[in-house]
C-alpha positions in Angstrom: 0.0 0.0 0.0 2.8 2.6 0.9 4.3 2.9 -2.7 0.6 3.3 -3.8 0.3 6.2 -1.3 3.5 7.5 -3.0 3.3 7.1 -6.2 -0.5 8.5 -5.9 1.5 12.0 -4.1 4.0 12.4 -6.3 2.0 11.6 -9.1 0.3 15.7 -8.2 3.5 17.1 -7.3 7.1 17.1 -6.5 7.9 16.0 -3.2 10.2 15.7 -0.4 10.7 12.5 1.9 9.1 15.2 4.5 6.2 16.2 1.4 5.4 13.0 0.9 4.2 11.9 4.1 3.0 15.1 5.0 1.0 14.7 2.3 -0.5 11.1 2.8 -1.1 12.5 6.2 -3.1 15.1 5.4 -4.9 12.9 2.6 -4.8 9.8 4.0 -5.0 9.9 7.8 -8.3 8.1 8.3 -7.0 5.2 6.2 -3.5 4.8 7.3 -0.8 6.7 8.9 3.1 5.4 7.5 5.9 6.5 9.4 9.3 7.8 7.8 10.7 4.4 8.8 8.4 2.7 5.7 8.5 5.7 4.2 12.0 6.0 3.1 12.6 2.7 1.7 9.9 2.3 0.1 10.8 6.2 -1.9 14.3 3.9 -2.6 12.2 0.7 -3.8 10.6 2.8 -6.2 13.7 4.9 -7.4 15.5 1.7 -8.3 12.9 0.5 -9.9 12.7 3.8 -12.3 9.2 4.5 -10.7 11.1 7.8 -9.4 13.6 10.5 -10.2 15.0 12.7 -7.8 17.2 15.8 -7.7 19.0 17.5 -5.1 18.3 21.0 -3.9 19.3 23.6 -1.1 15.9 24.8 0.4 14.8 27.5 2.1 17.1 27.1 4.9 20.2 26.2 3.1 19.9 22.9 3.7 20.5 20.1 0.9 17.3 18.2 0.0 16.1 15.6 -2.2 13.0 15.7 -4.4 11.2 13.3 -5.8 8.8 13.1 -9.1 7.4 10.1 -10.5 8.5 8.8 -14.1 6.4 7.8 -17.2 6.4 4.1 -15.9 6.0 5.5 -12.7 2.3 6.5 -13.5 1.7 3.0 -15.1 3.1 1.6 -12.1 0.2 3.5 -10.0 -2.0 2.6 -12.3 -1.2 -1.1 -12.2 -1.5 -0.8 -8.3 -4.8 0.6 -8.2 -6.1 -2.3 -11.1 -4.7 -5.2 -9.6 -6.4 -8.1 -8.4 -8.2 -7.5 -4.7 -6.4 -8.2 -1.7 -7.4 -12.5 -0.8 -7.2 -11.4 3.0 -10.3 -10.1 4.0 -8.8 -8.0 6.7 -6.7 -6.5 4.6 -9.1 -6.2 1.8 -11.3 -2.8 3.0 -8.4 -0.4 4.1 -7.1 -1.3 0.5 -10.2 -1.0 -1.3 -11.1 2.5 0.3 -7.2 3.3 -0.7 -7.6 2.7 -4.3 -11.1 4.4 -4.4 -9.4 7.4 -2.9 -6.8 7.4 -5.8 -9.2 6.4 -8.5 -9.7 9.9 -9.7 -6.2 9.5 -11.7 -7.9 6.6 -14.1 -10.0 6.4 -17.4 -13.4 5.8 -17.2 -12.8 2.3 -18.3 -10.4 1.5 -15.9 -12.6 2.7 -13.0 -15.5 0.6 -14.2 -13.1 -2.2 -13.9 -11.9 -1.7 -10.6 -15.3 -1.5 -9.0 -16.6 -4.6 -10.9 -13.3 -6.1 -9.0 -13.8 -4.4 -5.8 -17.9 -5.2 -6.0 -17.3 -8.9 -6.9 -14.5 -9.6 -4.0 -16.8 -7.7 -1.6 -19.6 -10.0 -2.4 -17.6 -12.8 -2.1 -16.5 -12.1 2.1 -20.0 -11.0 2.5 -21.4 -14.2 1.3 -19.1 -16.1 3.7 -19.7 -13.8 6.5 -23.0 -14.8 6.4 -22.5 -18.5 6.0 -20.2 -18.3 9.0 -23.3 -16.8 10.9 -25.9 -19.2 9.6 -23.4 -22.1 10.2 -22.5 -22.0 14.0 -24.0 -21.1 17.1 -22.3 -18.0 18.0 -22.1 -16.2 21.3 -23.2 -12.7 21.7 -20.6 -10.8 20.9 -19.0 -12.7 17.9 -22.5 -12.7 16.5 -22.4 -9.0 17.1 -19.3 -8.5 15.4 -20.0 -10.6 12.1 -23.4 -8.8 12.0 -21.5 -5.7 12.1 -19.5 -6.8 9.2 -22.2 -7.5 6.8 -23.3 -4.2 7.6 -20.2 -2.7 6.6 -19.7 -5.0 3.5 -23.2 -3.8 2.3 -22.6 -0.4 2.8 -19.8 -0.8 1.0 -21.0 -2.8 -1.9 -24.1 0.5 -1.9 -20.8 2.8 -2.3 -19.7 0.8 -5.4 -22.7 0.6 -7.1 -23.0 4.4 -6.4 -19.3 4.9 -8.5 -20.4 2.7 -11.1 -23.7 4.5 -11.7 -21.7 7.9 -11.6 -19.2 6.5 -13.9 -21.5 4.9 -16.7 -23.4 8.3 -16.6 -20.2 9.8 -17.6 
């Protein structure tokens, strides 16, 4: 998710180590919070790879500091991070999805149609077995409570979906 977040940043401007998460901070918070310590090498994963450039600068206070942009496959890179396959691990699967959403803004019509057919059809998947898992057992109170709670959220989610795809095919 963190070179995502990046990639996503620097794909609006040039950035700092410091710009960059002060930016997925301010965008981000609700979602997930990285600290420089997966910040950093994650700037360096992506620079080796050619997702980055950077350049070295004095700023303001006379300090030296390095910038970073994204490169051409950079943006395909982002692109290809947004589009890929759902997460299999459902707890991993929301904070994702609501990542990508967030970012969607930066692909074609098509390619957002896509990712919410993705997104709708995974959803439906873990809210189909979250309700098998409830009709299956005798749960106690608060496990029941808490899988309840979850189909909730998966169909609220699934609602948000539909909602993109509407506002996208209307496009």
């Amino acid at each position: 998710m963190i070179e995502l977040l990046i990639l996503f940043e620097l794909s609006r401007k040039v950035l700092t180590m410091y710009g960059v998460s002060k930016e997925i901070r301010s965008d981000f918070s609700v979602l997930t919070t990285p600290s420089y310590g997966t910040i950093k090498p994650a700037l360096n994963r992506l620079e080796s790879n050619g997702y980055l450039k950077t350049q070295k600068n004095l700023s303001q206070g006379g300090r030296p500091s390095t910038y970073y942009s994204i490169t051409k496959d950079g943006l395909e890179e982002l692109k290809r991070l947004i589009l890929e396959q759902p997460l299999e691990n459902p707890i991993q699967f929301l904070p994702m999805a609501r990542v990508k959403l967030a970012c969607a803004d930066i692909l074609s019509n098509d390619e957002q149609l896509y990712m919410f057919s993705e997104l709708k059809q995974k959803a439906e998947s873990i809210l189909i077995d979250t309700k098998n898992l409830i009709n299956s057992k005798e749960l106690s109170f608060y496990p029941n409570m808490v899988f309840d709670n979850l189909t909730c959220e998966y169909k609220n989610f699934i609602s948000l979906l539909e909602g993109f795809e509407h506002a996208c095919s209307n496009h």
